[in-house]
MMTF fields as JSON, N, C-alpha, C and O atoms, coordinates in Angstrom:
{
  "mmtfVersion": "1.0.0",
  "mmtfProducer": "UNKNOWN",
  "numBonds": 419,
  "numAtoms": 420,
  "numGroups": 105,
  "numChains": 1,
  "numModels": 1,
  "chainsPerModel": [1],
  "groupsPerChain": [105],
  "chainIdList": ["A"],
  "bondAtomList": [4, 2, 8, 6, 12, 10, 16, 14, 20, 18, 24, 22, 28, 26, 32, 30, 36, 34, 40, 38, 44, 42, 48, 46, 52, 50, 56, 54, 60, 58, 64, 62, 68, 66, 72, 70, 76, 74, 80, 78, 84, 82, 88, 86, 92, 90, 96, 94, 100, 98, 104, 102, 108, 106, 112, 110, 116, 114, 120, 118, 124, 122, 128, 126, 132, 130, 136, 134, 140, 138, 144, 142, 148, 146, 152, 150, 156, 154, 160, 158, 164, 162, 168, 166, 172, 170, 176, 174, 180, 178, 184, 182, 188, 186, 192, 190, 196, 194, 200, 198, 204, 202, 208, 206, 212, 210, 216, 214, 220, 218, 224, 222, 228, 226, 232, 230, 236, 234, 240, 238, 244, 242, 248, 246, 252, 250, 256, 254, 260, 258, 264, 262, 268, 266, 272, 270, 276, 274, 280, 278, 284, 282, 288, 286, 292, 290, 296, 294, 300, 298, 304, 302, 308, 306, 312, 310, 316, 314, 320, 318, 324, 322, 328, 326, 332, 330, 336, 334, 340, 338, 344, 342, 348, 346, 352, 350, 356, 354, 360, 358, 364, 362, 368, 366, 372, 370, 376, 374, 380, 378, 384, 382, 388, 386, 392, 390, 396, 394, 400, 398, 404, 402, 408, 406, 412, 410, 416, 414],
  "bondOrderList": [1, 1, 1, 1, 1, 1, 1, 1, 1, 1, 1, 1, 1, 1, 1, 1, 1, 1, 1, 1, 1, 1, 1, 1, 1, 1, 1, 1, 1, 1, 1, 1, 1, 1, 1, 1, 1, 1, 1, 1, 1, 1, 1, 1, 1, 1, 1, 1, 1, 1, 1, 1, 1, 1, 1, 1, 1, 1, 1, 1, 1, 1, 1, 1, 1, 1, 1, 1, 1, 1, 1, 1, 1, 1, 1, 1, 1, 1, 1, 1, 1, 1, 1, 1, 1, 1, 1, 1, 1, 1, 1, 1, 1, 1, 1, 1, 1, 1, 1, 1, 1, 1, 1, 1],
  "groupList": [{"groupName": "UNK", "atomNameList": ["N", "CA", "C", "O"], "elementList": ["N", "C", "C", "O"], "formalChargeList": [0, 0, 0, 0], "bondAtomList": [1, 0, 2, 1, 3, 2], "bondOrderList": [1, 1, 2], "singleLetterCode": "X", "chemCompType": "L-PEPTIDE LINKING"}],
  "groupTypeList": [0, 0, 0, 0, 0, 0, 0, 0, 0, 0, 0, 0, 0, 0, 0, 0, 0, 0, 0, 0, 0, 0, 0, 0, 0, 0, 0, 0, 0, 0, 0, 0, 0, 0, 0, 0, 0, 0, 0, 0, 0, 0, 0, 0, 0, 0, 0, 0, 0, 0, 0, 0, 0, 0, 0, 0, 0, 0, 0, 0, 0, 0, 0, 0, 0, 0, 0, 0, 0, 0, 0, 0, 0, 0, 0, 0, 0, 0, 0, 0, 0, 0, 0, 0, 0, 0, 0, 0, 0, 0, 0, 0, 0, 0, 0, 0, 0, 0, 0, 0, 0, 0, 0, 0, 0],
  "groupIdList": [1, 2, 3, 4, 5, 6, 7, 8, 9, 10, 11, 12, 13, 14, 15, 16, 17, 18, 19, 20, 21, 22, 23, 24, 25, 26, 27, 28, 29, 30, 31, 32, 33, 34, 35, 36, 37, 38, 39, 40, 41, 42, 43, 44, 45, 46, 47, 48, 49, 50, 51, 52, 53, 54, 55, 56, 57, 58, 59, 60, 61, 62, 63, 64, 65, 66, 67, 68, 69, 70, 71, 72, 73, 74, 75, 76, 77, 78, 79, 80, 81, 82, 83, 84, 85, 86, 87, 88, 89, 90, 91, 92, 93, 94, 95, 96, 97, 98, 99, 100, 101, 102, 103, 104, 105],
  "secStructList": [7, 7, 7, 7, 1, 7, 3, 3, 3, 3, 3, 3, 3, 7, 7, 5, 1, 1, 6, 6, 6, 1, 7, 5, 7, 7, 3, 3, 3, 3, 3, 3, 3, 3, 1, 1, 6, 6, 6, 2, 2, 2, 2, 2, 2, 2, 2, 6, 6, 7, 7, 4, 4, 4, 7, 2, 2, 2, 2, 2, 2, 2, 2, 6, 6, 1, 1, 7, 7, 7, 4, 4, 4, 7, 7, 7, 7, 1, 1, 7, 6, 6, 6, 1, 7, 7, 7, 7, 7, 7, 7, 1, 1, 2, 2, 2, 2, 2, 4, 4, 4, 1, 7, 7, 7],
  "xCoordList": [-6.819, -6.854, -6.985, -6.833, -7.255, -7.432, -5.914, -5.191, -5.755, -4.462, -4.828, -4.367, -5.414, -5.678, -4.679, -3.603, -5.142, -4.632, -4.049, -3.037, -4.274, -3.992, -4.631, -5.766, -3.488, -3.409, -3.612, -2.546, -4.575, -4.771, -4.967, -5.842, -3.778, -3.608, -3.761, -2.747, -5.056, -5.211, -4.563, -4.908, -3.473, -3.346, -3.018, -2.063, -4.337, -4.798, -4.629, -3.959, -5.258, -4.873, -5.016, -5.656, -3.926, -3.738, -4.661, -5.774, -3.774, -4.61, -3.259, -2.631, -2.866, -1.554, -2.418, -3.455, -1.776, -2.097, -2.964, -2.969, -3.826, -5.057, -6.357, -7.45, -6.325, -7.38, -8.169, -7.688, -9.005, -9.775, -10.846, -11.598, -10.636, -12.074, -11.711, -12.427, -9.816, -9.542, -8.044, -7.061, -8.011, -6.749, -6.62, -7.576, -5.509, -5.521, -5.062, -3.946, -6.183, -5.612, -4.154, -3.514, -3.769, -2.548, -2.36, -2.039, -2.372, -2.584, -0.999, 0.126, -1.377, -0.186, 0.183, 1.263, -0.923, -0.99, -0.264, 0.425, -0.607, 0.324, -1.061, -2.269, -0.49, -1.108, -0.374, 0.811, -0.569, 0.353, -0.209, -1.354, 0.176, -0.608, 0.349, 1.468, 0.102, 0.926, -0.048, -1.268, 0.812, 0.17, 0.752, 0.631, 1.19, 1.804, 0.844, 0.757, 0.1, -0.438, 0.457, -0.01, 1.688, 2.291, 3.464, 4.024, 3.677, 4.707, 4.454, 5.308, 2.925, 2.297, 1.821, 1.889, 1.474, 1.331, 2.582, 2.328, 4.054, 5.407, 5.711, 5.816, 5.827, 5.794, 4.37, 4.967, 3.643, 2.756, 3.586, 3.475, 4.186, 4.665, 6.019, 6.761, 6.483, 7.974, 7.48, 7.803, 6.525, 5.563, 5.247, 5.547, 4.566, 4.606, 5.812, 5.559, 6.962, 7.77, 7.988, 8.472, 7.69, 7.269, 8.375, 9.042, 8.427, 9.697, 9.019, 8.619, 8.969, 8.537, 8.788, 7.992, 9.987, 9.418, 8.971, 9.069, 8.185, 7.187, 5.476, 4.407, 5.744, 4.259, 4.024, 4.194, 3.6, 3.713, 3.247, 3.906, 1.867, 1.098, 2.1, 2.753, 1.895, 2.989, 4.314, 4.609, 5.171, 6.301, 5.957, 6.675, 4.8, 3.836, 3.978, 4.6, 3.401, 3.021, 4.261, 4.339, 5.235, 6.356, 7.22, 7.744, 7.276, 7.516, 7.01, 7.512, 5.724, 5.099, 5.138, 4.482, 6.395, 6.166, 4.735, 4.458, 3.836, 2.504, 2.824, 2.138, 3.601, 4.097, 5.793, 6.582, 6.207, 7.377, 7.341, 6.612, 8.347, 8.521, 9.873, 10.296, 10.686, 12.329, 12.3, 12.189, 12.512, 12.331, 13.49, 12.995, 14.686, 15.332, 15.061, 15.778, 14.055, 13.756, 12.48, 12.083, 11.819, 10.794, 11.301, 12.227, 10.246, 10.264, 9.845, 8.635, 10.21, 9.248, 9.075, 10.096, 8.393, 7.888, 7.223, 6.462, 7.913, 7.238, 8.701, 9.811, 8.185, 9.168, 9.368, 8.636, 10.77, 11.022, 9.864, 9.034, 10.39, 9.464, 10.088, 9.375, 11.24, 11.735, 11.523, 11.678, 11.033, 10.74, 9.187, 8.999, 8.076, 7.447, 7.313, 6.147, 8.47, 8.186, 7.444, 7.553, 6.601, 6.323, 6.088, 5.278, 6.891, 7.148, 5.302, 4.887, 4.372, 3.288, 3.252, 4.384, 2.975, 2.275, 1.758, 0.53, 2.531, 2.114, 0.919, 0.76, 0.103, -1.305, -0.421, 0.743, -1.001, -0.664, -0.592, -0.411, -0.753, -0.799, -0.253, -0.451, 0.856, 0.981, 2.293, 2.632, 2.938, 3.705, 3.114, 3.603, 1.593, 1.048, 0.074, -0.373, -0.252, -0.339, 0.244, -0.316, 1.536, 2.825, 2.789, 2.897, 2.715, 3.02, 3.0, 3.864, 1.747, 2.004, 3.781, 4.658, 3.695, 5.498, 6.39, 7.12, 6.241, 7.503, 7.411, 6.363, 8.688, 8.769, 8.058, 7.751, 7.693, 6.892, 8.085, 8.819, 7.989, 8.881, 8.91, 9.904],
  "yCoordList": [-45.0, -46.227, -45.992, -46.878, -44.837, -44.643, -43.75, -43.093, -43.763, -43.292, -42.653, -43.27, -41.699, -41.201, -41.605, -42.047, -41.407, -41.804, -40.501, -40.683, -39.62, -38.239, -37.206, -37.212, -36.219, -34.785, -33.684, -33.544, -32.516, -31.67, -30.691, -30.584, -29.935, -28.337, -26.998, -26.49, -26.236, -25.223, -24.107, -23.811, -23.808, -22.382, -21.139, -20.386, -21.006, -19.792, -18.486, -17.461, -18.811, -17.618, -18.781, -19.826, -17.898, -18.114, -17.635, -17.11, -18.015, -17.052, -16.983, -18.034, -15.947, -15.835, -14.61, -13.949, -14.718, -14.342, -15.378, -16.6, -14.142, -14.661, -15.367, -14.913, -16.373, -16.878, -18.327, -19.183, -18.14, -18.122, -17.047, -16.88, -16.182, -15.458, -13.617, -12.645, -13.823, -12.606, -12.788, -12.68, -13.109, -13.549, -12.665, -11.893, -12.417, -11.979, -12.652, -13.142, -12.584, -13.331, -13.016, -12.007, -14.008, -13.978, -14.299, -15.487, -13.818, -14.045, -14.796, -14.295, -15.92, -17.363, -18.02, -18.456, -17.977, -18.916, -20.003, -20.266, -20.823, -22.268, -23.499, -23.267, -24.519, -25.835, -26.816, -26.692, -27.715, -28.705, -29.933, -29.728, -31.186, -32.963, -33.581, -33.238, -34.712, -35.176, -36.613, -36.529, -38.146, -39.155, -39.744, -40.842, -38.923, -38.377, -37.322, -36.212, -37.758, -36.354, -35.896, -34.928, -36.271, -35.7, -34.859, -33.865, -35.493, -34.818, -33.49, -32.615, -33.356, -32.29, -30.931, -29.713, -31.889, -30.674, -30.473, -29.805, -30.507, -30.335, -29.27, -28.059, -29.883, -29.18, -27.932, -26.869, -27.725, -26.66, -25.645, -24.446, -26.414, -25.326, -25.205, -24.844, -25.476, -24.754, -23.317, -22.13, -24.118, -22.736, -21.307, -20.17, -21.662, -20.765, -20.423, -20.138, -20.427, -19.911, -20.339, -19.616, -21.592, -22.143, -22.858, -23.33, -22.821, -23.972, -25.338, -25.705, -25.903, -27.297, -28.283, -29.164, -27.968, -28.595, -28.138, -28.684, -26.674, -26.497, -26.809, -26.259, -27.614, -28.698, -29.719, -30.797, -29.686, -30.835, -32.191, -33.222, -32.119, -33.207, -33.664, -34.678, -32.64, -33.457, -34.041, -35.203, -33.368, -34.395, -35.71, -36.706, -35.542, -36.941, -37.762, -38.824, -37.285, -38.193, -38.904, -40.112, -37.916, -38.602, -39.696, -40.612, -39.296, -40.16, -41.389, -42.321, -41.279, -42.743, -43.588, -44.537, -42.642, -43.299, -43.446, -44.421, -42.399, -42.0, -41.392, -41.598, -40.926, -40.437, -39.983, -40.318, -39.341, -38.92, -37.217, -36.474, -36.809, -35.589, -35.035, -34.142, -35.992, -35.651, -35.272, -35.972, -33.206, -32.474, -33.383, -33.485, -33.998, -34.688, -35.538, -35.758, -36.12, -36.967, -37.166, -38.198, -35.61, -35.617, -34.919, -34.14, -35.546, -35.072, -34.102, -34.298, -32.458, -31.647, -31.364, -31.137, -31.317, -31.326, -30.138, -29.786, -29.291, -27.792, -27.029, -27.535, -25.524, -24.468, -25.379, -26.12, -24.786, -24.967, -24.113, -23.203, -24.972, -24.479, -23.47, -22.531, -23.132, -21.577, -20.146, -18.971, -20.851, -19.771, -19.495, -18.28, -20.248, -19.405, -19.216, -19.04, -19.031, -19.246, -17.886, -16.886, -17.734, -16.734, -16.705, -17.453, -15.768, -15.757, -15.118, -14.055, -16.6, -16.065, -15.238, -15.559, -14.671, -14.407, -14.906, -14.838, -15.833, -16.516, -15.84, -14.623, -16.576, -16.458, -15.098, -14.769, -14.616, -14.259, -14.86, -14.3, -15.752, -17.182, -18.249, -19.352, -17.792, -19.099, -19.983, -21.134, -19.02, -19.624, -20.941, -21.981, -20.047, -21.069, -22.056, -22.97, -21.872, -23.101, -24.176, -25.243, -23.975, -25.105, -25.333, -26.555, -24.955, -24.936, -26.533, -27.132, -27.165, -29.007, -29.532, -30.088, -29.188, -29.564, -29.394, -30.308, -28.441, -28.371, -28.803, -28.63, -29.595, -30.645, -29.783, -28.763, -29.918, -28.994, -29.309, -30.289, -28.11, -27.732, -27.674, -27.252],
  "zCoordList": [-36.622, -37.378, -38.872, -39.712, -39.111, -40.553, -41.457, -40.708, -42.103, -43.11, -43.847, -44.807, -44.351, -45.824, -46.589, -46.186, -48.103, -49.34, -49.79, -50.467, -49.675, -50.359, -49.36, -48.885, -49.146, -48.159, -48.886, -49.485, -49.311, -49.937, -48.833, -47.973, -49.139, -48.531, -49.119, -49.596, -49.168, -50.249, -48.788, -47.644, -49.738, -48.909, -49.684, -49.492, -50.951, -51.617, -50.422, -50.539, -49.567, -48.84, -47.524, -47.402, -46.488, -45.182, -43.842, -43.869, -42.571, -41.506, -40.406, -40.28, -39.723, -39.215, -37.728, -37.779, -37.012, -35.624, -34.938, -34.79, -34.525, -33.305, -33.986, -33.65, -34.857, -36.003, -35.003, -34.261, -35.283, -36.737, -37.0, -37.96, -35.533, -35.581, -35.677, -35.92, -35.255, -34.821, -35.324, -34.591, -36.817, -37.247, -38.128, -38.186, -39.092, -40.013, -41.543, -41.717, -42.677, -43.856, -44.298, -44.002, -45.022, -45.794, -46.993, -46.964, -48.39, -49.61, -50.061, -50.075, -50.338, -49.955, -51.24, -51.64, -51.745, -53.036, -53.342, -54.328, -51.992, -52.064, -52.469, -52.523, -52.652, -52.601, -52.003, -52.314, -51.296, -51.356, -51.86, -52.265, -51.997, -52.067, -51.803, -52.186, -51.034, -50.519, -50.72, -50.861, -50.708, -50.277, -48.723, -48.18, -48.452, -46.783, -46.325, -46.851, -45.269, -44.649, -43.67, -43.071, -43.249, -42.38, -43.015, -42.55, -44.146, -45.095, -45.494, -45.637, -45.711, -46.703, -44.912, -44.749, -44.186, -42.959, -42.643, -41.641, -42.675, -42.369, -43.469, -43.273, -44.577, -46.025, -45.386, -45.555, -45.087, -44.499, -43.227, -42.973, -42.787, -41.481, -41.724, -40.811, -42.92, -43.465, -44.268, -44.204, -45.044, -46.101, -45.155, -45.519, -43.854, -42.92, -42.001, -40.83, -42.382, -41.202, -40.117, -39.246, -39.91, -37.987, -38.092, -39.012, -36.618, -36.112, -35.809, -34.704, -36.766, -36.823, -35.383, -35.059, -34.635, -33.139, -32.189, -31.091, -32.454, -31.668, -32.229, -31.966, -32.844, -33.38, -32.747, -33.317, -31.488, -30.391, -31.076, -30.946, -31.941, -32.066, -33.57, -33.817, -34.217, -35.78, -34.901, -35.183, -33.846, -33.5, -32.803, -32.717, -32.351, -31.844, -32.75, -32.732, -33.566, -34.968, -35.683, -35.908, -36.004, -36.302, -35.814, -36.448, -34.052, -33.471, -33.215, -32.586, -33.892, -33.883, -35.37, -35.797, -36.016, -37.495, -38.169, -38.867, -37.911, -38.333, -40.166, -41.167, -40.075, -41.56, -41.77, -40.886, -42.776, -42.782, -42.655, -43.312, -41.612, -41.468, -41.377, -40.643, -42.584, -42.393, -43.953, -44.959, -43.661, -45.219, -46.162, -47.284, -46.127, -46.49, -47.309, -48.285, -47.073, -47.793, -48.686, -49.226, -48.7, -49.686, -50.873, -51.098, -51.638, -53.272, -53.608, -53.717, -54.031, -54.355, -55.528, -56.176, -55.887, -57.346, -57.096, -56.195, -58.628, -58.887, -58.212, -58.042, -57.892, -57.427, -55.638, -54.981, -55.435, -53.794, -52.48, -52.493, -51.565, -50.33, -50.306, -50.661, -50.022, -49.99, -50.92, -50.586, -52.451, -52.932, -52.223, -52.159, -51.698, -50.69, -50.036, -49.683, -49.086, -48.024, -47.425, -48.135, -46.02, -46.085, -44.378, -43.83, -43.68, -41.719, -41.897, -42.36, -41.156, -40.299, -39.08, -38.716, -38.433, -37.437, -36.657, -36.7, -35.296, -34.157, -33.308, -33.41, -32.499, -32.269, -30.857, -31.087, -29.821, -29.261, -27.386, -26.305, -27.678, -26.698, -26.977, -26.468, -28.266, -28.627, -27.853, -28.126, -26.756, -25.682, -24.432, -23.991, -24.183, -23.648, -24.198, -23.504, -25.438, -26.289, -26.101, -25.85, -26.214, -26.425, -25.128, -25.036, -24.238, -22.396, -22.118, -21.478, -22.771, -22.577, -22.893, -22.232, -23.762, -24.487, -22.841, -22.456, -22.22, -21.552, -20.405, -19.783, -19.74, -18.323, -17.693, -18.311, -16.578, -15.229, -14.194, -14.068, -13.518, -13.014, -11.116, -10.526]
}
């Protein structure tokens, strides 16, 4: 029921693998702001390398018109997502993480 007004993403440094306890940092030196929090966590998992439809709950979200998550149509202000982009390091479970996402069989 609530919306934030403004999305602040410090990703001075990262965390890529098996995190939060058994991850490893990543020196990132991103920020994002967004008055979209779904824009600015999308704009977050381009920054990291991810395939954005394996984000079960952000494609939730979108699909509920919760925010905008079509890179198309945001504004970036400053350097491009591509100049940082930077391939994280998936958790090592992170197949059955996602395991909800897929029909049962």
């Amino acid at each position: 029921k609530l919306h934030p007004d403004l999305a602040v993403i410090d990703g001075f440094t990262g965390m890529e693998g098996n995190g939060p306890t058994q991850g490893t940092q990543v020196d990132h030196r991103v920020c994002v702001v967004s008055q979209d929090w779904l824009a600015a966590d999308r704009t977050g998992v381009e920054l990291m390398g991810m395939d954005f439809s394996k984000i079960g709950y952000l494609n939730y979200c979108a699909s509920m018109n919760l925010g905008n998550a079509d890179l198309d149509k945001f504004e970036i202000i400053g350097e491009s997502i591509e100049s940082h982009k930077k391939q994280y390091q998936l958790p090592d479970n992170f197949e059955n993480i996602i395991s909800w996402m897929k029909p049962l069989s």
